[in-house]
C-alpha positions in Angstrom: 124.5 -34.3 138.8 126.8 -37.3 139.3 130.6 -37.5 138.4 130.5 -38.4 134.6 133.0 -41.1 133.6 135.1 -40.9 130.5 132.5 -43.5 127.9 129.9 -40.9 129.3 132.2 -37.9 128.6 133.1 -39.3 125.3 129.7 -39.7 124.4 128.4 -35.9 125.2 132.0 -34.6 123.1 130.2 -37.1 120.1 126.8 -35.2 120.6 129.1 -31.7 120.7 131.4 -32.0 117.5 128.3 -33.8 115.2 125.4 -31.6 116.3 125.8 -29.4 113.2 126.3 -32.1 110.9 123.6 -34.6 111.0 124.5 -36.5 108.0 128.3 -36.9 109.1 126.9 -38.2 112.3 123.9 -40.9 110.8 127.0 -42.0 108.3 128.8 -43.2 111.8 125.7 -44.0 113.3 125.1 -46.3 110.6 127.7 -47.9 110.0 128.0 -49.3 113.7 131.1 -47.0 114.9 130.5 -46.2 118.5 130.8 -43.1 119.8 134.1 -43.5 121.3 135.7 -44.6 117.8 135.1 -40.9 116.8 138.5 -40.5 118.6 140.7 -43.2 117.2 139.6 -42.3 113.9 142.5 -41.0 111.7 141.9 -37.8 110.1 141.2 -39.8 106.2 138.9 -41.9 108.0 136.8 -39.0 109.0 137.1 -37.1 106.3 135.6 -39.9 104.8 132.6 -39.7 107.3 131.3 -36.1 105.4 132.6 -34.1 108.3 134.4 -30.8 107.2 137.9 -29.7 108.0 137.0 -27.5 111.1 135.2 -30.4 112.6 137.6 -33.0 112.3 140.6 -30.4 113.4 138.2 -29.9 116.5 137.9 -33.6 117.2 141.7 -34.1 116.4 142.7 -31.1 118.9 139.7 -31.5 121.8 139.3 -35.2 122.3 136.3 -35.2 124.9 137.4 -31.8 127.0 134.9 -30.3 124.9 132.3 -32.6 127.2 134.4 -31.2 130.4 133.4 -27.9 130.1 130.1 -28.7 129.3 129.8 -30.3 131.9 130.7 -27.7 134.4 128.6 -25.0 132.4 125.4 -27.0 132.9 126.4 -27.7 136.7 126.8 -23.9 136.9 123.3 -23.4 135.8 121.5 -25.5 137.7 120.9 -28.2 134.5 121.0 -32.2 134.7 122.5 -34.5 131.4 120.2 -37.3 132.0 121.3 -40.4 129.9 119.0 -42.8 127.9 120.2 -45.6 130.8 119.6 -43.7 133.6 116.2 -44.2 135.9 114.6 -40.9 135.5 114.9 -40.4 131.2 112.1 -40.3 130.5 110.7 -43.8 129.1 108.4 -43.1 126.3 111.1 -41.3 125.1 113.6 -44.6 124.1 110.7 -45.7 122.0 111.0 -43.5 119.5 113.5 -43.3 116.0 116.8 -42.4 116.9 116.3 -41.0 120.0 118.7 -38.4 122.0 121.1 -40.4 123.8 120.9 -37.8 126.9 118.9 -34.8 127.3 119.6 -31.9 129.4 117.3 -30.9 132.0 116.9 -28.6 134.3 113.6 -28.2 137.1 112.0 -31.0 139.2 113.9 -34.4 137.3 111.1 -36.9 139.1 108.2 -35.5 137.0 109.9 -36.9 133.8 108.6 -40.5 135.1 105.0 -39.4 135.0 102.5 -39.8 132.6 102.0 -36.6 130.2 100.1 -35.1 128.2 101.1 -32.9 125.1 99.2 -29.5 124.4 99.9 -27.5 121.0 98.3 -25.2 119.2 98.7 -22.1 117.0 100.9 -18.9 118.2 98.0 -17.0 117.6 95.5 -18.7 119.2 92.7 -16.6 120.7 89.8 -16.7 123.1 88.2 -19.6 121.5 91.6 -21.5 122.1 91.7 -19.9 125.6 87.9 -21.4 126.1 89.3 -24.7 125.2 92.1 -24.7 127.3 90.1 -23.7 130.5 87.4 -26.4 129.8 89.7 -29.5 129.3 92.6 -28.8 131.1 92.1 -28.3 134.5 90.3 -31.8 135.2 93.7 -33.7 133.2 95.7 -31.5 135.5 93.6 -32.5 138.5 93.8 -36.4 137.6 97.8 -36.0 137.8 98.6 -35.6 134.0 102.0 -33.7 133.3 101.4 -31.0 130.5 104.1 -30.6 127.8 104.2 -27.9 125.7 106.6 -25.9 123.5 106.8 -22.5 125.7 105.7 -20.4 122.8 103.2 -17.7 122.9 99.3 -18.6 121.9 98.0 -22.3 122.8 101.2 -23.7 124.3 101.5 -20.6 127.1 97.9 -21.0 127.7 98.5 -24.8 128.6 101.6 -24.3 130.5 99.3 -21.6 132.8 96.7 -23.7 133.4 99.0 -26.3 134.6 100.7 -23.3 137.1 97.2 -22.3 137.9 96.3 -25.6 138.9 99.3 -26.3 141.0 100.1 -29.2 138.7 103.1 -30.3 137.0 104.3 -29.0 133.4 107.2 -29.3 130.8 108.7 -27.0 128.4 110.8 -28.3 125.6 113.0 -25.8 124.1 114.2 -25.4 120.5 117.5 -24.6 121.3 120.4 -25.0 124.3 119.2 -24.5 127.8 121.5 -21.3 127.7 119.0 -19.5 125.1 115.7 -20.1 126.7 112.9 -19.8 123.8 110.8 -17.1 123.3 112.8 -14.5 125.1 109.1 -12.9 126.3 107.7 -15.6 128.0 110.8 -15.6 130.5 108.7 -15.2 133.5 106.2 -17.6 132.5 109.8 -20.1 131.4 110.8 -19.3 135.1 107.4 -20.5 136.4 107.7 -23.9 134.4 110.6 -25.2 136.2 109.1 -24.0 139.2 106.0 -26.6 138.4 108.0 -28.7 136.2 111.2 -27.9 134.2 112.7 -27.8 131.0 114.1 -30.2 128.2 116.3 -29.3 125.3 118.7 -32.7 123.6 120.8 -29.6 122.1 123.9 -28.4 123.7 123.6 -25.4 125.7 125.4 -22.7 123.2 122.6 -23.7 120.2 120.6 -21.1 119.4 117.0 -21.8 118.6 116.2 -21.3 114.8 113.2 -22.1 112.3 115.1 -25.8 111.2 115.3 -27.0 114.5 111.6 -26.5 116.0 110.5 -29.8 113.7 113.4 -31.6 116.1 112.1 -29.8 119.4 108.2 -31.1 118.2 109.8 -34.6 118.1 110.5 -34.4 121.8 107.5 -32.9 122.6 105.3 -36.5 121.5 108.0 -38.7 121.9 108.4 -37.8 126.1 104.0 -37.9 125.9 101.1 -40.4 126.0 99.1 -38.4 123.9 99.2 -35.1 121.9 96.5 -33.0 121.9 95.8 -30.6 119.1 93.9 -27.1 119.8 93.3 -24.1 117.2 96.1 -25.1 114.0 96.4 -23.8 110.8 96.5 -26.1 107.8 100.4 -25.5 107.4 101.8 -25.3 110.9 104.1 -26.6 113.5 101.2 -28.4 115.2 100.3 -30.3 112.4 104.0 -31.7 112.3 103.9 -32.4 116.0 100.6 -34.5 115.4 102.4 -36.0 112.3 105.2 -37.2 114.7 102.8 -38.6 117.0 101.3 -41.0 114.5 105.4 -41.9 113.7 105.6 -42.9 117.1 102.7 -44.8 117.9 101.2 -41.5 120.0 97.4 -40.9 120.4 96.3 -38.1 118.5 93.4 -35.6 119.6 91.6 -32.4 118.2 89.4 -30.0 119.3 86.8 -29.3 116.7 86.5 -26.0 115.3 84.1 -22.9 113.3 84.9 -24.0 109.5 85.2 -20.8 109.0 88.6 -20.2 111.0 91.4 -20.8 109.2 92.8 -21.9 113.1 90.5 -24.7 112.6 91.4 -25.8 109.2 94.5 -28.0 111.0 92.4 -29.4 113.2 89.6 -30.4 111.6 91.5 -32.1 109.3 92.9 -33.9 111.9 89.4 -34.9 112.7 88.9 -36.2 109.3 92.0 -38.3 109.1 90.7 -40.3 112.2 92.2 -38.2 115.3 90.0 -38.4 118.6 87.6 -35.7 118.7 88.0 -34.1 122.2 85.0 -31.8 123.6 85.5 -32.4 127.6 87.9 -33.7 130.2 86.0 -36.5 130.3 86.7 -37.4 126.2 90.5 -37.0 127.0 90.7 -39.0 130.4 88.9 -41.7 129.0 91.6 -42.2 126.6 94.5 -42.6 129.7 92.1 -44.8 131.6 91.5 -41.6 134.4 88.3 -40.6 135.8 88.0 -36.8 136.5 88.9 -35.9 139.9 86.6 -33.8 141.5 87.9 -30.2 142.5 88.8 -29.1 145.3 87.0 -25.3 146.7 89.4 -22.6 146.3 88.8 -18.8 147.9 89.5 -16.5 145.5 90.8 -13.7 147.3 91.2 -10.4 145.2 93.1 -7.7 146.2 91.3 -3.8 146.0 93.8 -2.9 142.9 93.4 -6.3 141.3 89.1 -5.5 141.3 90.2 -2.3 140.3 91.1 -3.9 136.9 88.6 -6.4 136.9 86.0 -3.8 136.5 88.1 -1.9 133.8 88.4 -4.6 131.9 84.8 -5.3 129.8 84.2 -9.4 129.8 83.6 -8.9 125.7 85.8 -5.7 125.0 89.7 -5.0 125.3 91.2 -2.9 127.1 94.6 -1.5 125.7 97.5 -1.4 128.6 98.1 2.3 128.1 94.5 2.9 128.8 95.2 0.9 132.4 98.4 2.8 132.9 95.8 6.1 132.6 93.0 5.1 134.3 95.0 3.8 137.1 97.4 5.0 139.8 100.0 2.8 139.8 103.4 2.2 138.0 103.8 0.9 134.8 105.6 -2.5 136.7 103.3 -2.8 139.1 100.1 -2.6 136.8 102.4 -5.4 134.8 102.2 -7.7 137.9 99.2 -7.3 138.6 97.7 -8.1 135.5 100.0 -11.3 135.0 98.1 -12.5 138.4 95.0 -12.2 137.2 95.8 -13.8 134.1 97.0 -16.8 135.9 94.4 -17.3 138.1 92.3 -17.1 134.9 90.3 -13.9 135.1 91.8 -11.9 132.4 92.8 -13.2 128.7 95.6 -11.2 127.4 95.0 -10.4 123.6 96.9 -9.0 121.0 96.0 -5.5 121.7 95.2 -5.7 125.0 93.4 -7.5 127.6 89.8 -9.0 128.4 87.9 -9.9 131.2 87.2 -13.4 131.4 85.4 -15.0 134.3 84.7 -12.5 137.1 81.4 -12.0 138.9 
């Protein structure tokens, strides 16, 4: 990351001493003071702004050396502050309401140019979901699209996997600072996306994700994409608000259809009704980006003797619980661990709720 120069620095200590009060900060916003104002600003005038006491003795006392240290935290760890002038933010992303003024970033910054695709879908999502995933997906991966998802468990791992398995490109956006990667359990799988990809979060790195700020994270999530593409939602749900968001910002809007019976379909058959693009292949989806699908390349699967060992376990339309693998097999706990997360990314088991499944083995 480049040396940051004192409007710059100014301009991150804004985003630090506002971020917990939004309305303080669209009162500035609005009334056309720019950011470095905040520190000329005499301590009626602020009060005056909504901000409370602590905040305006912070801004009094810290000036922008609260943007110094944040500075040298995020070059500590390996994470970028990408401004909304610089070449690589990413350029959807300055089309939308209000949007960040930098993000931080850390992974592969020369994917954020490319064109993507957003995935959601419910937390619970299942085999059906799982079927969906591995029908569309890898073709868009294939024809170059980046996949953004949320990194939560359900639909959005699934997408970010098939994008590993298919050696293509993927980014999580996180509900909190870069510091508190979101969920806590999918850390290996977090660690995999900035290894095909990386990760975007417009909150400083001490926030801690919490329910209020998942809307703002679903914001990012259409604003950065071309399209966002809805699989297995509940009537209510995060998903819903994503696709919402879209619409707000001029975004395609797609839907698997689903059993009317499924209350996982409910969200996205509505979806359906209320004119989204009904998506049943790769084909429905690429014609939408102006791609054709690009045709696969072989691949040799080449299967260890402990990872058939658990193939054949594992029944294609019953789960197997992990303590019966840790049983049947001979093998630690933490190795049984990685070897099932293998065969799960190279799409041959489905883990489940209780356990895991066989999925496409011959």
């Amino acid at each position: 990351m480049a040396e940051l120069n004192e409007e710059q620095l100014k301009r991150i200590s804004f985003h630090l001493l506002t971020v917990n009060n939004p309305k303080a900060r669209q009162h500035l916003l609005r009334n056309k003071f720019k950011k470095d104002d905040l520190f000329c600003l005499g301590a009626r005038q602020l009060e005056l702004t909504g901000l409370l006491p602590a905040e305006i003795r912070d801004i009094r006392q810290k000036n922008w050396a609260a943007a110094e240290n944040e500075v040298a935290r995020s070059k500590a760890n390996n994470i970028q502050i990408i401004f909304s002038e610089d070449r690589d933010y990413p350029p959807l992303l300055k089309e939308i309401f209000d949007p960040p003024d930098f993000i931080y970033f850390t992974g592969n910054r020369e994917i954020l140019a490319k064109t993507k695709l957003a995935v959601v879908g419910s937390r619970r999502g299942g085999n059906y979901g799982q079927s969906v995933i591995n029908r569309i997906l890898p073709e868009c991966i294939r024809a170059g699209l980046v996949i953004v998802s949320g990194m939560a468990y359900g639909i959005d791992s699934m997408a970010h996997r098939a994008a590993i398995r298919e050696n293509g490109t993927t980014i999580g956006v996180n509900a909190g600072g870069l510091l508190h990667l979101n969920p806590p359990g999918n850390s290996g799988l977090i660690k995999k996306i900035i290894d095909h990809g990386g990760i975007i979060s417009e909150f400083p790195l001490d926030v801690v994700p919490r329910p209020f700020l998942f809307p703002v994270r679903n914001r990012v999530i259409a604003g950065i994409s071309k399209a966002v593409l809805v699989v297995e939602a509940a009537l209510r749900s995060g998903s819903l608000i994503t696709a919402r968001l879209a619409i707000d910002q001029n975004r395609d809007v797609m839907a698997v259809p689903g059993n009317i019976d499924q209350s996982l379909s409910q969200g996205t058959n509505y979806l359906l009704q209320q004119g989204a693009k009904l998506i049943a292949s790769a084909s429905d989806l690429l014609e939408e980006f102006g791609l054709e699908v690009a045709t696969p390349a072989k691949r040799e699967l080449v299967l260890s003797v402990k990872e058939k060992k658990i193939l054949d376990l594992c029944g294609e339309n019953e789960v197997k619980g992990f303590d019966f693998l840790v049983e049947a097999l001979d093998l630690s706990t933490a190795e049984i661990v990685s070897l099932l997360m293998g065969l799960i990314l190279k799409n041959l088991i489905a883990e489940e709720t209780d356990g895991y499944r066989r999925i496409n083995y011959a």
